[in-house]
N, CA, C and O of each residue as an XYZ file, in Angstrom:
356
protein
N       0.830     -1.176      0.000
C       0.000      0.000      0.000
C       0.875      1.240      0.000
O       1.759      1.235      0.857
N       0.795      2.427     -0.887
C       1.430      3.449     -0.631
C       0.246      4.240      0.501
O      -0.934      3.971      0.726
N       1.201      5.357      1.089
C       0.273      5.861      2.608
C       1.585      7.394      1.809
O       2.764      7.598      1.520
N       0.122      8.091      1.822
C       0.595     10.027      1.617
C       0.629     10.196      2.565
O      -0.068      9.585      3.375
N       1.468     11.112      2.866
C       1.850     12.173      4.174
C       0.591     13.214      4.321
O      -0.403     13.410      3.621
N       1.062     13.782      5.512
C      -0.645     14.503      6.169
C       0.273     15.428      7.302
O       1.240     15.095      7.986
N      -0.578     16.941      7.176
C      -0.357     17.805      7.722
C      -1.569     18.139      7.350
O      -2.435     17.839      6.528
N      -1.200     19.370      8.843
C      -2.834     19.828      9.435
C      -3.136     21.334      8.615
O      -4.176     21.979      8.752
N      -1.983     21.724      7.743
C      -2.244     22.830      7.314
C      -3.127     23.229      6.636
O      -3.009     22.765      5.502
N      -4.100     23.958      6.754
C      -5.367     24.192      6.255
C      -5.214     24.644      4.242
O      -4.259     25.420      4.280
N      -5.451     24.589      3.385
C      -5.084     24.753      1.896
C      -6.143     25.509      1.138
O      -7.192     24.878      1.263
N      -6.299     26.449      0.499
C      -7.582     26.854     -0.215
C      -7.028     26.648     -1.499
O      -5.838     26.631     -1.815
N      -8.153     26.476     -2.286
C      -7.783     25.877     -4.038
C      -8.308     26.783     -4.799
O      -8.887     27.572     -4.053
N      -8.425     27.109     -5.917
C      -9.350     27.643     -6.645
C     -10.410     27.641     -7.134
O     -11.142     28.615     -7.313
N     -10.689     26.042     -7.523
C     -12.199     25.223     -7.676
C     -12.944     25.626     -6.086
O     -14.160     25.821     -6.095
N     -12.462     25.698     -5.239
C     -13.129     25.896     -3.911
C     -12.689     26.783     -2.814
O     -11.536     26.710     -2.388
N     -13.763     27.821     -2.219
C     -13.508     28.681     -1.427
C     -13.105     28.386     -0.168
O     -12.403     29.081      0.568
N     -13.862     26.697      0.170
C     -13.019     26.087      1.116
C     -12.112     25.987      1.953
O     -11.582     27.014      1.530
N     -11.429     25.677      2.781
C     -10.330     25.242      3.537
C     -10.193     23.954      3.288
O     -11.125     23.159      3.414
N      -9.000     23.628      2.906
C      -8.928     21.818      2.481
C      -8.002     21.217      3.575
O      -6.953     21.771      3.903
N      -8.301     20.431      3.946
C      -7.655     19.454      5.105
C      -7.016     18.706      4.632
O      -7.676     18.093      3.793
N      -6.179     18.424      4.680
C      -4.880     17.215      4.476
C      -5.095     15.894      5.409
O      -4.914     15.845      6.626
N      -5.462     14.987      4.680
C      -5.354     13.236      5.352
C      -4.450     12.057      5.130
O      -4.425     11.730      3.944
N      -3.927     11.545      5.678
C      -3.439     10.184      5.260
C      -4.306      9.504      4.948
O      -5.337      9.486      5.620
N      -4.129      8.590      3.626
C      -4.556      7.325      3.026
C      -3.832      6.599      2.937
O      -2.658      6.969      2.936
N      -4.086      5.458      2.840
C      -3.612      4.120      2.023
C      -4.175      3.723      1.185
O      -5.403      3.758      1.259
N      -3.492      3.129     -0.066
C      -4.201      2.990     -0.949
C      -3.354      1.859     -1.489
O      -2.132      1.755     -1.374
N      -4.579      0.635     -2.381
C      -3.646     -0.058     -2.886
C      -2.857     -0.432     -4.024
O      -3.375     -0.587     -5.129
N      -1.497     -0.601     -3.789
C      -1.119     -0.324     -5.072
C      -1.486     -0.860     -6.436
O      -0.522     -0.756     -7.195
N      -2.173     -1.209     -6.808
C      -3.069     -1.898     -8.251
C      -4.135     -0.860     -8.730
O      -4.487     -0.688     -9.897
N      -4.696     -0.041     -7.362
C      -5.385      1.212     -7.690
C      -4.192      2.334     -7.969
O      -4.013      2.720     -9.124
N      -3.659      2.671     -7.255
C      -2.479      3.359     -8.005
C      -2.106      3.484     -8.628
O      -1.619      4.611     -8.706
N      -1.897      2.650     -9.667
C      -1.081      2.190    -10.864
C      -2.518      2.345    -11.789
O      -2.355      3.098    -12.749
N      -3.621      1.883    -11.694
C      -4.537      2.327    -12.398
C      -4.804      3.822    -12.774
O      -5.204      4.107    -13.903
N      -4.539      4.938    -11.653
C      -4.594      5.738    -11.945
C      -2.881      6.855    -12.104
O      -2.620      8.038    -11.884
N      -2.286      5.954    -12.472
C      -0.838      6.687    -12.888
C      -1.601      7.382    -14.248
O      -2.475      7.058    -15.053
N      -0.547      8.757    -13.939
C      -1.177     10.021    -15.266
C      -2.304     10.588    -15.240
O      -2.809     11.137    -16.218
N      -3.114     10.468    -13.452
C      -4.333     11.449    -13.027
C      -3.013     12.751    -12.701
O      -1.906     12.999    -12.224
N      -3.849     13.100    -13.190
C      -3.170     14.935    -13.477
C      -3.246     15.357    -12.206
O      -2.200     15.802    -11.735
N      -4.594     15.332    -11.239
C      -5.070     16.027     -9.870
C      -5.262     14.779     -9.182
O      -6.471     14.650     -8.986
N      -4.634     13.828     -8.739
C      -5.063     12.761     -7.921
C      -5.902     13.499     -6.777
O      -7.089     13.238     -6.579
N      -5.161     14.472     -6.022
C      -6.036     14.761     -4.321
C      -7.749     15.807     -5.047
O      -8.673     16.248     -4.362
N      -7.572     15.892     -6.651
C      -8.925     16.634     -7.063
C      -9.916     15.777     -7.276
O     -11.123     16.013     -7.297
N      -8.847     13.850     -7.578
C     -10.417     12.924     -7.828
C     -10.617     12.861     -6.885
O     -11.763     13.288     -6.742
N     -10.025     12.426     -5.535
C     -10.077     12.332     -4.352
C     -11.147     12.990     -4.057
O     -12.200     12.398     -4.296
N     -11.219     14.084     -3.589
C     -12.278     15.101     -3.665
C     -13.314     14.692     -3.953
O     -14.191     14.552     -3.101
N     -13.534     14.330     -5.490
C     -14.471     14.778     -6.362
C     -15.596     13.168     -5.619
O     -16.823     13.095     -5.565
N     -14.538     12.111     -5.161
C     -15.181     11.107     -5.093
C     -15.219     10.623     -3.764
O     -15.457      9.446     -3.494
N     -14.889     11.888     -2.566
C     -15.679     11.934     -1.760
C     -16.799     13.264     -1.459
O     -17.213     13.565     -0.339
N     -17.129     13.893     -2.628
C     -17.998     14.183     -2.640
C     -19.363     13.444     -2.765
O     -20.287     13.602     -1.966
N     -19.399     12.523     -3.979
C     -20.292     11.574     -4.395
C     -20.665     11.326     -3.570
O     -21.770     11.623     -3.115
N     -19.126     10.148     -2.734
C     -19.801      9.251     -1.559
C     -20.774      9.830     -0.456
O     -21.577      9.173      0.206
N     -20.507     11.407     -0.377
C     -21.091     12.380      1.145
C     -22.294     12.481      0.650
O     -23.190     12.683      1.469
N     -22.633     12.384     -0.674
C     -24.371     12.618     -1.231
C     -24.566     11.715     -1.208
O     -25.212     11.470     -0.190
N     -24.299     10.383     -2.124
C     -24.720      9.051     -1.659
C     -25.783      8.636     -0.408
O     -26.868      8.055     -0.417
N     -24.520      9.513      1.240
C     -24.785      8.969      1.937
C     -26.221      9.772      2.930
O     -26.803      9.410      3.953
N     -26.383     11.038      1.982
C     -26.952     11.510      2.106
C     -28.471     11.159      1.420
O     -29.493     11.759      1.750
N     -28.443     10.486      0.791
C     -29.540      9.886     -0.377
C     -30.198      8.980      0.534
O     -31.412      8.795      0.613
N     -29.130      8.337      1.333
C     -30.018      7.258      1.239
C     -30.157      6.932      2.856
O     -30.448      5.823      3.304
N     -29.800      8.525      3.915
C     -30.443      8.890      4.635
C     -31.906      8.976      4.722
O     -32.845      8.448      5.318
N     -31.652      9.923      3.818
C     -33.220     10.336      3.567
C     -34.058      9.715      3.010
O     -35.222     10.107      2.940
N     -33.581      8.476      2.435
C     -34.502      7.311      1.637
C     -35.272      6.495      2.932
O     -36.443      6.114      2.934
N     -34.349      6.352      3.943
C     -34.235      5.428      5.246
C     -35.302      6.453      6.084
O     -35.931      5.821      6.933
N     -35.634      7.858      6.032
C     -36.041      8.640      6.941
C     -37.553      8.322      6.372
O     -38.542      8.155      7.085
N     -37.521      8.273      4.923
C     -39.062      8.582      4.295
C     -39.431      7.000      4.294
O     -40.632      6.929      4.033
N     -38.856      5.635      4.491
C     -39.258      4.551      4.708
C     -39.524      4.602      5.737
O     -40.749      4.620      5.615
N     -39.305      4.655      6.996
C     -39.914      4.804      8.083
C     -40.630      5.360      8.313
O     -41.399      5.005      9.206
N     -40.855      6.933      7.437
C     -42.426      7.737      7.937
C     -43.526      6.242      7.141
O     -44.437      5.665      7.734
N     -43.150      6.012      6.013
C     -43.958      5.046      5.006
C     -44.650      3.497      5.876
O     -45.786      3.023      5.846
N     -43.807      3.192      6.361
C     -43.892      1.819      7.586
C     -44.674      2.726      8.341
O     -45.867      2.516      8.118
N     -44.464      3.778      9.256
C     -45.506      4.105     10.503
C     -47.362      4.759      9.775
O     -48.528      4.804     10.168
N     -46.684      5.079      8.743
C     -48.393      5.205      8.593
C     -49.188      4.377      7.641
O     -50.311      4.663      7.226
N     -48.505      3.350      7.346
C     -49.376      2.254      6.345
C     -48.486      0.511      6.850
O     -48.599     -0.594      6.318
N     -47.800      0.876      7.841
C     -47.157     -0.795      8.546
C     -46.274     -1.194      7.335
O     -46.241     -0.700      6.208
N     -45.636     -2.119      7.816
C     -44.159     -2.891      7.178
C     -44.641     -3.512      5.772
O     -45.652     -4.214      5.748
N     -43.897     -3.241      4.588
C     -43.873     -3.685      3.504
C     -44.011     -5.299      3.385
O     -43.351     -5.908      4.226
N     -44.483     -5.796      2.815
C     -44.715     -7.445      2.189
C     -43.734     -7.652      1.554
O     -43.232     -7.101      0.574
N     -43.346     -8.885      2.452
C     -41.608     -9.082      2.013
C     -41.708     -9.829      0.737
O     -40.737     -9.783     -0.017
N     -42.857    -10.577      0.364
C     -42.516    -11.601     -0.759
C     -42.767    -10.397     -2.207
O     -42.442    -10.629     -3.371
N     -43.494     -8.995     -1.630
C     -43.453     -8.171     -2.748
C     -42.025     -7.343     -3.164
O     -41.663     -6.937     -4.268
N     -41.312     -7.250     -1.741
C     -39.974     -6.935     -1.347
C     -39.229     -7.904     -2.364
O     -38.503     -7.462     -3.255
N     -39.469     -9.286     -2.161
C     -38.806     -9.936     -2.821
C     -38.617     -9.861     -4.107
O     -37.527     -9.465     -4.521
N     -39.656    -10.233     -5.007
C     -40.171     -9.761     -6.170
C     -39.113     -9.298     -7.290
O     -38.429     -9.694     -8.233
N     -39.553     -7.889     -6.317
C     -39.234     -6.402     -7.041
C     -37.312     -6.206     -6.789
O     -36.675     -5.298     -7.323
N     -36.766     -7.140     -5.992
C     -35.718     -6.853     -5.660
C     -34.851     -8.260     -6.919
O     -33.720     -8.300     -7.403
N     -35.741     -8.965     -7.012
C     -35.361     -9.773     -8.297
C     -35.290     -9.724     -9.303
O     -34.657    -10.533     -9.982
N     -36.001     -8.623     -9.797
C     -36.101     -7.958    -10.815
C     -35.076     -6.890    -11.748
O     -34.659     -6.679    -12.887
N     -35.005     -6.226     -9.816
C     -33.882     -5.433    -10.538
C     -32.498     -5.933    -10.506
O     -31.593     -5.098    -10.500
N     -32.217     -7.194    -10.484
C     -30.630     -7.571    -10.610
C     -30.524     -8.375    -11.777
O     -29.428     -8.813    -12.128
C-alpha cells in the first residue's frame, strides 16, 4: 500500500472557497497504478468523496421517508420486497 503524508495545514484551491484538510490514506497499489497520469489525484479524491457524502446523504433520507412510510401504512410485504428486488438484478 502506498500511505501520503498529512499535515494539518489548512489549503484553499481555486475550484473551492473552502479550507482543504490534508489526510493520510492508504491505498492499494493496483489502484495506483490504475490511476498513474491522473493529473489532480487529491482533485479525484475530492471529487469522489464528494459523491460518496451525497450518496450517503440519499439514502439517509430514503431510510427517513421509509420509516415515515412503515408508521403510517405498517411494514412492507416481504414476498413483494422480494419480487421487485429480483427484478432489478
Amino acid at each position: 500500500m502506498y500511505a501520503f503524508g498529512m499535515t494539518t495545514t489548512p489549503r484553499r484551491s481555486p475550484e473551492s472557497a473552502s479550507t482543504k484538510v490534508k489526510r493520510t490514506v492508504s491505498i492499494d497499489p493496483d489502484v495506483i497504478d490504475q490511476l498513474v497520469g491522473t493529473a489532480n489525484l487529491s482533485a479525484l479524491v475530492n471529487e469522489l468523496l464528494h459523491e460518496e457524502a451525497a450518496r450517503r446523504e440519499r439514502r439517509a433520507a430514503l431510510a427517513g421517508l421509509l420509516g415515515e412510510l412503515e408508521n403510517a401504512v405498517g411494514p412492507a410485504d416481504e414476498t413483494l420486497v422480494a419480487h421487485y428486488a429480483a427484478q432489478l438484478r
